[in-house]
N, C-alpha and C positions, 0 to 999 in steps of 0.2 A: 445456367450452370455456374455453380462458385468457382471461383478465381483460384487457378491452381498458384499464385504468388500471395506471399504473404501481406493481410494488410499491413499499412503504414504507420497508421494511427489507434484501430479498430481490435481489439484482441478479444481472445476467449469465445464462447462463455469459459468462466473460469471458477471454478468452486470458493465463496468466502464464507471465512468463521460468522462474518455479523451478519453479513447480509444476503447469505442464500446464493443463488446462483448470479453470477455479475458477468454484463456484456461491457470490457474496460474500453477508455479512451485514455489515450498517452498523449498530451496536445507540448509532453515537452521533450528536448533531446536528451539521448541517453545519460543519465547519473548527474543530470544537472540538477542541482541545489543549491539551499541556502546554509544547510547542514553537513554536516559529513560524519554520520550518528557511529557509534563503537560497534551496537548491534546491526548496522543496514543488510540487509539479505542479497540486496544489490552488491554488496562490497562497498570501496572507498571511493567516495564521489571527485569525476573526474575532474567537473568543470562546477567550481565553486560560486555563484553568485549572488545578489540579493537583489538585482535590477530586471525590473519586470521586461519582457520582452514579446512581440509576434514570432515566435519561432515558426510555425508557420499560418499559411492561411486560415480561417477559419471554416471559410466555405470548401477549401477541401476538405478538412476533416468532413463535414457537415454531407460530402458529395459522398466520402467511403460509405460514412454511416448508413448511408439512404442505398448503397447497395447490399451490404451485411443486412440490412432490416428486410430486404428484398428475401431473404435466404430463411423466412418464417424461423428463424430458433429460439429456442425454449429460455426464457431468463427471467430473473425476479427483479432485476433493478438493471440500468446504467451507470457506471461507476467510475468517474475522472478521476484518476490517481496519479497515470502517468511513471514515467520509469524516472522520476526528481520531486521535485517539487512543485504540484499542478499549478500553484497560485502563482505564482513566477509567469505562466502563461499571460500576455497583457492579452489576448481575447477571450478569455474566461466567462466573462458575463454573456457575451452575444454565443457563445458554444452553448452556454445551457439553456437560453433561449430558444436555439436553433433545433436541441437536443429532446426538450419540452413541447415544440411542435410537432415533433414526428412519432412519440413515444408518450402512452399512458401510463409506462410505468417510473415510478420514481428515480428520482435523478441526484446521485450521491458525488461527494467529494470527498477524497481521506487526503489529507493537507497535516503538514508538521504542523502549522497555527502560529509561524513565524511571522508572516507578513498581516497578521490578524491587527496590528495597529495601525493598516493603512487603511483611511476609510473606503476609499473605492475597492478595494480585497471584498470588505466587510458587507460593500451595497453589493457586489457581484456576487457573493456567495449566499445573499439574501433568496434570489431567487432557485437554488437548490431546495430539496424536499429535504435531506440531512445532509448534516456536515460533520466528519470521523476529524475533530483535530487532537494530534498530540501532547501531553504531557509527561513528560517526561523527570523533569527537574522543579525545584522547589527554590532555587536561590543561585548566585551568579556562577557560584562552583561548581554545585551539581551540574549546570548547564554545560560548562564548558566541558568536565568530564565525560558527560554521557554524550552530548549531542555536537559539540562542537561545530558551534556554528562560525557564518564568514562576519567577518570582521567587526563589520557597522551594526551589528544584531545585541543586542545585551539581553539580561532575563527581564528585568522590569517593561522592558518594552512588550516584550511576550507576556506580562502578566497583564498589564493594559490590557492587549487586545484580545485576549480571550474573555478576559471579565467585561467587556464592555458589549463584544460581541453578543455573547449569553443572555445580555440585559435586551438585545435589540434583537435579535433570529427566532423566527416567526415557527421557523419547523423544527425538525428534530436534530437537538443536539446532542452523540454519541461522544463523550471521553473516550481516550485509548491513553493509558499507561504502561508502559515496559518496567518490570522489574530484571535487575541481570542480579545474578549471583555473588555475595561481597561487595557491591555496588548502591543498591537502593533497595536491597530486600528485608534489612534489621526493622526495628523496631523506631528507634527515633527518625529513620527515614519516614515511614510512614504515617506518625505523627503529623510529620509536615506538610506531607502531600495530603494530608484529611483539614489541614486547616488550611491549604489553599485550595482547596475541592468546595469548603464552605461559602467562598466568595461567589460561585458559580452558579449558573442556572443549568443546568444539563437534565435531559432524561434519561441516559443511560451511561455506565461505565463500564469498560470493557480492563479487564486487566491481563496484562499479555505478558510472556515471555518469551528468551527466544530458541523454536523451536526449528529455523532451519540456520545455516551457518551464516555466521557473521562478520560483520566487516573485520575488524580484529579477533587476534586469537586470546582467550584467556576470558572471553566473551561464556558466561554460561546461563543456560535455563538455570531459576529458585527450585528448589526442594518442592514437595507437596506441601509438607509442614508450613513452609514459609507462605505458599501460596493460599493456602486455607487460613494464615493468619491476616496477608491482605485483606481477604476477603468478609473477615470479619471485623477486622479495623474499620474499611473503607466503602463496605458494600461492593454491589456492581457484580460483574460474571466473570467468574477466570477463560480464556480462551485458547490454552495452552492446548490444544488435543490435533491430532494428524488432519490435513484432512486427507481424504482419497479416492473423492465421486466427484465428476461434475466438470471436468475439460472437457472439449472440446475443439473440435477445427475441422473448415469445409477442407481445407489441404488434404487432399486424396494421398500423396505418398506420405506416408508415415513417417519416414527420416524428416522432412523439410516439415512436419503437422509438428514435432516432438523442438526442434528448433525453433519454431515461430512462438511457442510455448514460455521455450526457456529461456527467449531475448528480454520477458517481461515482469516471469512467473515461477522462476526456479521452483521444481520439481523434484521427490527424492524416488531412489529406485522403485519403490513398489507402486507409488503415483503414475510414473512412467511405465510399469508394466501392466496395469490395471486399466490406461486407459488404450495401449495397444492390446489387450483384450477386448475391449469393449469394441473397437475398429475389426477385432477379430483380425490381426497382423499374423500371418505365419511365418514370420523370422524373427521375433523377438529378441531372441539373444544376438543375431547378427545386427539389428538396431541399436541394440544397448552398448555392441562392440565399437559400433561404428562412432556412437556420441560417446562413448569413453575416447576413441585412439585420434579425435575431434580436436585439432589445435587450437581451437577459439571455445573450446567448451571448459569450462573449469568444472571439477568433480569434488567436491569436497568431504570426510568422510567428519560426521557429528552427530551425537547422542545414538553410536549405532547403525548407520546406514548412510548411505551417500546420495549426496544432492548436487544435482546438475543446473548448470547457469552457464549463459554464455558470459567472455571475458567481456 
């Protein structure tokens, strides 16, 4: 029987743009980063840092895991993301070792690509099937504008290590770019980002905007226009679309399933009612009341509709 308590480590299945349906691993604490990006969906990162750590065991992640796999569920990939910054994790490499044992299906990592100049980051992340790292910035400005990272971080360091990594990773490497609106969506922005895209070895480019709310306000999705001109400057796939299939949780009461959800995975209203359909909920709206009048849930209303996150 599934664990009517939420896992610890262990989320979803959870529906994603690139990679089809993902069973996540969180191996780090809440809004811990190296970052504190303008657009994060998280909001503003609480605990700032760039020093790798065991935040926790490995073998318990590894012990959750091996119960959630017990629970036969349907998923296309495992996916370490984590609610920070996964490579900050110092057991990184023995997780997806651990991870690759139990599971035939591939084993993803979506990482800022901050810590991408440190070589043991680089040899741990070797063993991943793909690796989703970010791009965001083109040169030391950009960076600090958009991503704002901690202290010891500069751009050139980031450019190092994603160029270097690209030359040595064996599997697939996915680009993710954010364009935000008045910020890096003109034209001589992406110039820039097409000539540092050139240094690279990647097979895929995902180009993103942002479509749930963000860390700061003044934060917006590009145009179509804009985004269709991306895409033809730079190639690669725009990813900007809803999604609204593909959650999941063995959590039987639906108030504590829709919670476990949005500690990880912020979700907007019609996500949240589409998948208490799919559970066939007959109180819908007294759930929706309950996670709106929710002191720890935050509601936020963008582009139209409102999106739920716990604080």
């Amino acid at each position: 029987m599934a664990s009517e308590k939420p896992y610890k480590y262990v989320y979803g299945p959870v529906p994603s743009r690139r990679l089809g349906i993902s069973l996540g691993i969180s191996p780090i604490p809440k809004k811990t980063c190296n970052y504190s990006c303008i657009y994060c969906q998280l909001g503003r990162t609480d605990h700032m840092s760039n020093r790798r750590s065991l935040y926790f065991p490995v073998e318990d992640i590894l012990a959750e895991l091996d119960r959630v796999l017990e629970e036969n569920l349907g998923y296309d990939v495992i996916t370490i993301v984590g609610e920070g910054e996964p490579t900050l994790y110092l057991g990184l490499g023995k997780l997806i070792e651990g991870i690759r044992l139990r599971s035939e299906k591939p084993v993803a990592v979506i990482t800022n690509g901050a810590l991408l100049y440190d070589h043991d980051v680089r040899a741990e992340l070797m063993l991943a099937d793909i690796v989703l790292p970010t791009m965001d910035a083109w040169d030391q400005v950009s960076f600090q504008k958009i991503n704002r990272p901690h202290g010891s971080i500069c751009f050139d360091m980031i450019e190092y290590g994603i160029r270097h990594f690209s030359q040595e990773y064996p599997g697939q490497l996915w680009i993710e770019l954010m364009l935000i609106e008045g910020i890096n969506d003109d034209d001589e922005s992406l110039k820039k980002y097409k000539e540092h895209l050139e240094k690279i070895r990647y097979d895929r480019l995902y180009i993103n905007t942002p479509i749930r709310p963000p860390a700061e306000s003044g934060v917006g999705a590009v145009s179509p226009e804009r985004m269709d001109a991306a895409v033809r400057m730079l190639g690669g796939t725009p990813i900007d679309l809803l999604e609204s299939e593909g959650f999941h949780s063995e959590i039987k009461d639906d108030y504590e399933a829709i919670r476990a959800i949005i500690k990880r995975h912020p979700m907007n209203q019609y996500e949240m009612e589409g998948f208490l359909q799919t559970r066939e909920c007959p109180d819908i709206p007294v759930i929706m009341k309950r996670l709106r009048e929710a002191r720890d849930v935050e509601v936020i209303t963008y582009k139209g509709y409102d999106t739920f996150r716990l604080r």
